[in-house]
SELUM-400360 format. One record per residue (C-alpha): x, y, z. Coordinates in pm, whole numbers, plus 50000, padded with zeros to 5 digits. Layout:
BEGIN
XYZ ...
This chain:
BEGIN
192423936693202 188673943293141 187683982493138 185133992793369 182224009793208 182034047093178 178664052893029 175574065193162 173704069692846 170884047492973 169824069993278 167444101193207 168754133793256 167584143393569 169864112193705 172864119793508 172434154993627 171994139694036 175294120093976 177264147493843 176014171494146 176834138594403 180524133694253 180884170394291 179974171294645 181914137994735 185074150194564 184844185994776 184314173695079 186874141995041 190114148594832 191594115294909 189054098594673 190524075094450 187264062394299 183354065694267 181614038194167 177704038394019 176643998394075 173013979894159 170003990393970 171074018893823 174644006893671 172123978293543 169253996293398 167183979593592 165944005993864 162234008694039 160294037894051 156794026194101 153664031394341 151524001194470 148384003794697 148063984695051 144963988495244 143444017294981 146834036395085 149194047694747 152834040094831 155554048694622 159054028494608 161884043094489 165534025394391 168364042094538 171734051894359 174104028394503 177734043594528 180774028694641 183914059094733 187074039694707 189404060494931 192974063594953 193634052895343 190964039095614 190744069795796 189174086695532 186534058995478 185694058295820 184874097995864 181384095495949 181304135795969 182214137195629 179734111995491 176854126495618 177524163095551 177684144695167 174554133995243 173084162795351 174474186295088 172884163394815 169574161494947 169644198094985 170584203394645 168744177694465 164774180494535 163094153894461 166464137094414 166924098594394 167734087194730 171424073794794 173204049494966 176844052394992 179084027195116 183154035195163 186234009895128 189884019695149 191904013094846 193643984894997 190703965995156 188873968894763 191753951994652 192343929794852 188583916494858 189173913994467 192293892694435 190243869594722 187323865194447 185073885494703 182003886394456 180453913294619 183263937694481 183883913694163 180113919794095 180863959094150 183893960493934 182133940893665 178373954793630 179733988393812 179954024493589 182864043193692 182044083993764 185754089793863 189524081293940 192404102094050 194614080493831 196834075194098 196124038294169 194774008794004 191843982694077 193303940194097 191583921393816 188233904593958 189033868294068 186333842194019 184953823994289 184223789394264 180773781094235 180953753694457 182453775694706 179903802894689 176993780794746 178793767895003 179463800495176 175753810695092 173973780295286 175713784795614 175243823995603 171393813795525 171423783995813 173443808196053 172093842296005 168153832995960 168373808396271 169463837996453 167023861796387 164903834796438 166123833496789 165573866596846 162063865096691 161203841196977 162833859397259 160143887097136 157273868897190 158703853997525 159253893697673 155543903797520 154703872697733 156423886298066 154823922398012 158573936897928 157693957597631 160663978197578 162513943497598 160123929697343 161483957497096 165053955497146 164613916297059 161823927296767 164343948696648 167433922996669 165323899196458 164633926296184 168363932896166 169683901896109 166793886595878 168293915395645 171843906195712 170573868495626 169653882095281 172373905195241 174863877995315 173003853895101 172253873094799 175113897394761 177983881594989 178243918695147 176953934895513 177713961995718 178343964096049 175433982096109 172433987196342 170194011796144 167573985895998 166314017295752 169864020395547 169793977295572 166233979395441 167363998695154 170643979795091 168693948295071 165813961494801 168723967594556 168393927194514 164563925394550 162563958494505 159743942794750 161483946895060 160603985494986 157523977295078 158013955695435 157923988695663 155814013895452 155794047395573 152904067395400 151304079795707 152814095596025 151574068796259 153634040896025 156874070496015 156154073096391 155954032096459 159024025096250 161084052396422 160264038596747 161584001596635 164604021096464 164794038196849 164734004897009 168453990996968 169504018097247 166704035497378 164444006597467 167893992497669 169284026197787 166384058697788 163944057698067 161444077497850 161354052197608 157764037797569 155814012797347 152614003997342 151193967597251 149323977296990 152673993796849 154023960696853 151543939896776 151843965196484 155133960596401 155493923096472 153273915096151 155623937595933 158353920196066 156843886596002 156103897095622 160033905795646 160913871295773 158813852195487 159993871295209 163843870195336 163213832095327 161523830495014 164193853394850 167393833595025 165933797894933 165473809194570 168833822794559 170453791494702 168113773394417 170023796494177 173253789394256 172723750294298 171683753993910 174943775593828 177153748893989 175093721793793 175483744393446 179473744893525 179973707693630 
């Protein structure tokens, strides 16, 4: 069975340093870790840390350490007390830290999604670099899926999941039609979710269950650093107009002080239209990708 990669001799200090104070923190605050896993840009050497102007503004766009805690049981996974106080403590101790993204998986579920040929976690377990393990368990051997199968799975994600947001996308404009604004951004924000769940899906086979479109933002840039830039947030007003779509999958429904203006949307609709071009763009030339891969293996 293949070893996973230890080494992090091709991150700078100041990284290898962040890591060692995150697996610190994690392993404090969670004893029933079984394993921390660096993967994405970072496990590649491949990571962004760049600036790029937009309308005479500098931006900066940063690649996040992707982790994935294997735990021992579910209920340890699924303590979202725990997680964030992680959070917290690492962004306390590490200024001007690399931002993180953690995702957690109980030992059994990572398994099981490996002897299935889930390449989401086969991707992991082969490009990942492993910062720890108890010892007390083992990872399955990564299963191959079939190419076939994969671009298979990959087109109806793309067909079902874009579609969708799609849907939503017009339900927007119908609700900026009718004067129902706050309706507008609940269906503006359903269409930014799932175009990045269409190019999660697509591109990595792998999506939360999850409503905060920042943390699917992020996920999603691991593939593509240019969806960094869809939603920049130099300035207060774009911080302020962001939050306010982030707001809008309860409180536009459910808060009577939630309010939006037109301009806010009008706004955030472009951003959300540069989001649903370059999800398309990115999807289609993944699905090219793979149609080549299955060619190469026939």
């Amino acid at each position: 069975m293949a070893v996973m990669k230890k080494s992090l001799a091709h991150l700078p200090l100041n990284k290898k340093q962040e890591l060692k104070r995150l697996k610190s923190i994690i392993l404090a605050e969670e004893p029933k870790t079984e394993f921390i896993i660096l993967f994405g840009s970072h496990a590649r050497g491949d990571w962004v840390d760049d600036e790029y102007q937009e309308n005479h503004i500098t931006y900066r766009y940063q690649s996040d350490f992707d982790i994935l805690v294997i735990t021992e049981d579910k209920e340890s996974a699924a303590r979202e007390g725990t997680w964030m106080r992680i959070e917290n403590k690492y962004y306390g101790i590490c200024h001007d830290r690399t931002p993180i993204d953690i995702i957690r998986h109980h030992i059994r579920e990572v398994n099981n999604k490996l002897k299935e040929g889930h390449y989401f976690f086969s991707d992991i377990k082969q490009e990942g670099v492993l910062l720890y393990d108890s010892g007390s368990c083992k990872l399955e051997r990564r299963r191959r899926i079939d190419p076939a199968r994969r671009l298979e799975i990959a087109v109806e994600d793309f067909e079902l999941w874009f579609e969708s947001a799609n849907g939503f996308f017009r339900q927007y404009k119908h609700a900026v039609n009718d004067n129902e604004l706050n309706i507008a951004a609940f269906e503006l924000h359903q269409a930014t979710e799932r175009f990045y769940d269409a190019a999660l899906l697509v591109c990595t086979g792998y999506c939360p269950k999850l409503h905060n479109i920042e943390r699917l933002g992020r996920m999603i840039s691991r593939v593509h650093p240019e969806f960094l830039k869809i939603f920049p947030q130099k300035t207060k007003r774009e911080k302020d107009l962001f939050k306010q779509l982030k707001k809008a999958y309860v409180d536009a429904r459910y808060k009577k002080d939630y309010r939006i203006t037109q301009d806010e949307l009008d706004y955030l609709v472009k951003r959300v239209e540069k989001l649903r071009d370059l999800v398309e763009r990115t999807c289609r030339n993944k699905i090219t990708e793979l149609k080549q891969a299955l060619r190469a293996s026939s």
